[in-house]
C-alpha positions as CSV (number, residue, x, y, z in Angstrom):
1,X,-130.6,37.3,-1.6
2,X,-128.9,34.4,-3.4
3,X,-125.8,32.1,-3.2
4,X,-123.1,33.4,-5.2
5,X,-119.1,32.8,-5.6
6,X,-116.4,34.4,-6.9
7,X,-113.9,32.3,-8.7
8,X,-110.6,32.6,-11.2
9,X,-112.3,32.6,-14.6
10,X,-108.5,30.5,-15.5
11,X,-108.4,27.9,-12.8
12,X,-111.6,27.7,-11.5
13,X,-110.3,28.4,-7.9
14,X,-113.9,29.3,-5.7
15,X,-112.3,32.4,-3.4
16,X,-115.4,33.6,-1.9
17,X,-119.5,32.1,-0.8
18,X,-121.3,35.2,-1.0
19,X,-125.2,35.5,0.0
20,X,-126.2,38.6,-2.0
21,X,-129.0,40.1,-4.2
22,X,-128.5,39.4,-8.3
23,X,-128.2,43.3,-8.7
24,X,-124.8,43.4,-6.4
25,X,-123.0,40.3,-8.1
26,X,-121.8,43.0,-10.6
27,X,-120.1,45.5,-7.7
28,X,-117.5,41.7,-7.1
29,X,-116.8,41.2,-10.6
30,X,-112.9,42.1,-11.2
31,X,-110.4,41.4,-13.8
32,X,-109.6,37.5,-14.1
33,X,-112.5,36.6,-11.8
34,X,-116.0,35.8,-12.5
35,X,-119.5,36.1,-10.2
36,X,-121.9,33.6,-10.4
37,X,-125.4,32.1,-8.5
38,X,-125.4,28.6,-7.3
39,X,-128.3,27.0,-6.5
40,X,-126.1,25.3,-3.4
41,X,-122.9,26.9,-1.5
42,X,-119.9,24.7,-2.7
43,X,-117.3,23.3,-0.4
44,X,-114.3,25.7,-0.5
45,X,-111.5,22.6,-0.2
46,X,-113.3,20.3,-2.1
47,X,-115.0,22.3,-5.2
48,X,-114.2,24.3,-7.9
49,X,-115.4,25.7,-11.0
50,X,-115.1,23.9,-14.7
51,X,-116.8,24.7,-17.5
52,X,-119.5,27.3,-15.7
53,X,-120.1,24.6,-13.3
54,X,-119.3,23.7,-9.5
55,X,-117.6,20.0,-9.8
56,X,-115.7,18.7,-6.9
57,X,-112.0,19.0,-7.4
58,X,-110.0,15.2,-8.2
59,X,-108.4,13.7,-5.7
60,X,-105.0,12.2,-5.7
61,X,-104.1,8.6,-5.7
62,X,-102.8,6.9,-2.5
63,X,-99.8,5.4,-1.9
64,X,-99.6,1.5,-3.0
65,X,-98.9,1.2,0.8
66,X,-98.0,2.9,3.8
67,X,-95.4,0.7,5.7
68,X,-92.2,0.2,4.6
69,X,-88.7,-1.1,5.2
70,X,-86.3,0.8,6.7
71,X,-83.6,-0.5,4.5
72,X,-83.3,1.4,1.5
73,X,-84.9,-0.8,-0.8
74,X,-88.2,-1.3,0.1
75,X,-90.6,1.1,-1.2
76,X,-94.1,2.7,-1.2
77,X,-95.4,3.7,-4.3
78,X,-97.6,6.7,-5.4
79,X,-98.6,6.8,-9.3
80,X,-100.9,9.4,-11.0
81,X,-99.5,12.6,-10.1
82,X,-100.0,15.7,-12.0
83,X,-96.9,16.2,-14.2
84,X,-94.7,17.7,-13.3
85,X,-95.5,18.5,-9.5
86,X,-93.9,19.6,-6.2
87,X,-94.1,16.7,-3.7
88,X,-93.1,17.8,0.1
89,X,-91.6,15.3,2.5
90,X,-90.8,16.3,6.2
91,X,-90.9,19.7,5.0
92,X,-88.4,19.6,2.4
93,X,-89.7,19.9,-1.3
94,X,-89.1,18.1,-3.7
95,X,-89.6,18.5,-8.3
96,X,-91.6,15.3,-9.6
97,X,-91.8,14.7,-12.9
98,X,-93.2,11.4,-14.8
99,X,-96.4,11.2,-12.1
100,X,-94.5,8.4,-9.7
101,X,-92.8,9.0,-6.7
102,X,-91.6,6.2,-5.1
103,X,-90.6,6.7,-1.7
104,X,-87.9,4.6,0.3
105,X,-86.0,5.4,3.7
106,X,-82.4,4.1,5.0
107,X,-84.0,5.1,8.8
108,X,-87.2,4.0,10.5
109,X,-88.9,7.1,11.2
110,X,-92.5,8.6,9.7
111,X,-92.6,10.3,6.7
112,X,-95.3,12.8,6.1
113,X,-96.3,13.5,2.6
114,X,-98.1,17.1,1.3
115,X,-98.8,17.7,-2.2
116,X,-100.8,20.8,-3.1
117,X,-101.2,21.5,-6.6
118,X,-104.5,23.1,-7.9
119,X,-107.1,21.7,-8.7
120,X,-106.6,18.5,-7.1
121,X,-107.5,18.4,-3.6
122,X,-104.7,18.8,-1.0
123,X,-103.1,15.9,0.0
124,X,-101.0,14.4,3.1
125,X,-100.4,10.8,3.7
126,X,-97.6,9.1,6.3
127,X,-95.4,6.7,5.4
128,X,-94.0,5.0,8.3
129,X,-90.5,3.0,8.1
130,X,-89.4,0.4,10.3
């Protein structure tokens, strides 16, 4: 028995650790995804697969900082996005293109910030405005 996976031959995207012999890899090989042995299981959150090899996935930026204003003008700043990406703030999403979002609030409150978007790793970081 050996470590394998079973990722999207496109993205890389690891969808299942599998501890089998060499001779059944072939019976989980389907279209657009790829079997192979790794010599150590990957993280599913944190790896993927580029170029025939597990790398960790990037990781976003963080916001510039995390305490703002309540008064529409100051602002917390997040640079290096993918481009174009779907941010998601209380819930509600939102298009960014450009790779900046820069976040400001008219009302104190906590703002909690999701951005999934393959391969970076997931990402959620409050804002809090008061």
């Amino acid at each position: 028995m050996a470590c394998h996976i079973k990722y999207d031959a496109q993205s890389g995207f690891i969808r299942q650790i599998m501890d089998i012999s060499p001779a059944e890899a072939n019976l989980y090989v389907e279209p657009g995804w790829q079997v192979m042995a790794v010599a150590v299981p990957p993280i599913l959150a944190a790896d993927y697969v580029l170029a025939g090899a597990v790398t960790p996935r990037p990781v976003l930026p963080d916001f510039d900082k995390t305490a703002i204003l309540a008064d529409g003008i100051d602002t917390a700043t997040l640079s290096g996005l993918p481009d174009p990406c779907t941010v998601t703030v209380n819930g509600q999403d939102h298009s960014v293109t450009g790779g900046v979002l820069v976040l400001d609030a008219d009302h104190p409150g906590t703002y909690r910030v999701e951005i999934r978007h393959f391969p970076y790793r997931d990402f959620v970081q409050e804002i809090t405005a008061t």
